[in-house]
C-alpha positions, 0 to 999 in steps of 0.5 A, a space after each residue: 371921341 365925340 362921335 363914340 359918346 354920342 353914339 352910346 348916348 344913342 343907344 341907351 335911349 334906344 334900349 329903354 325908350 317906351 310909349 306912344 313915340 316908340 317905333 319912331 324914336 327907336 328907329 331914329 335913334 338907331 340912325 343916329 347911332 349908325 352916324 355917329 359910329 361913322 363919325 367916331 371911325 372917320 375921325 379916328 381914321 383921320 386922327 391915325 392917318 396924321 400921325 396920331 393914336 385913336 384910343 376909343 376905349 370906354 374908359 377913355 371915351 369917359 374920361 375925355 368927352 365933353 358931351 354933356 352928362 351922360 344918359 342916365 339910365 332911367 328916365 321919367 318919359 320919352 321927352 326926357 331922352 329927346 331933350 338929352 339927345 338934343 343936347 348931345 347932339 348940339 354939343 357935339 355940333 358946337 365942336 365939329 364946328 369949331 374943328 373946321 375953324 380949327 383945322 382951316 387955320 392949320 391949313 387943313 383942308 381936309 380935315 375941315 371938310 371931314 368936319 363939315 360933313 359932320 357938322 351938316 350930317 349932326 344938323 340934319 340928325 338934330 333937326 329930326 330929333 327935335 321935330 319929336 320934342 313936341 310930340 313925345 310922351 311927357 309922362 
């Protein structure tokens, strides 16, 4: 449940961002938490109609993500979440993309297209964030 971390990791650099970027990164940040609850609903859909359990619990969500290290709660500047959330980002990019190869080698048609959107809509999303990197309050 990538797409539920992400989302979550969206959110607390929405919550706590401050500074000159701030309507821009808020705003964006609030996009990207919409795309990645859509992704998290899309894949548990998928994940239940093949047969499967969706557990997107927190707890679960905790125990199994592979994003890298959460969002801490306070960080020193802007620069900090967009450098964070770029990560996550291209994390969860490296998966999606690795999902297609994964569901193409089962046969999966589907599955590997649910991926591709996925992954084209993360390198959208990731572009937009790091387009701010050279423009956000270091502090």
């Amino acid at each position: 449940m990538l797409g539920v971390d992400l989302a979550r990791h969206a959110k607390q650099a929405h919550w706590n961002l401050k500074g000159s970027n701030f309507i821009a990164l808020h705003e964006l940040y609030d996009v990207l938490h919409g795309e990645a609850t859509d992704h998290a609903d899309s894949c548990a859909e998928r994940l239940v109609a093949l047969g499967g359990i969706a557990d997107g619990t927190v707890q679960q969500v905790a125990k199994t993500t592979s994003l890298v290290p959460p969002q801490p709660v306070i960080r020193s500047n802007d620069a900090d979440y967009v450098e964070s959330t770029a990560a996550a980002i291209a994390a969860y990019g490296s998966f999606a993309r690795n999902a297609i190869d994964k569901a193409a080698a089962f046969g999966d048609a589907n599955t590997a297209d649910l991926f591709t959107g996925i992954s084209r809509a993360l390198d959208q999303i990731l572009w937009k964030v790091e387009a701010h990197h050279s423009g956000v309050n270091k502090g």
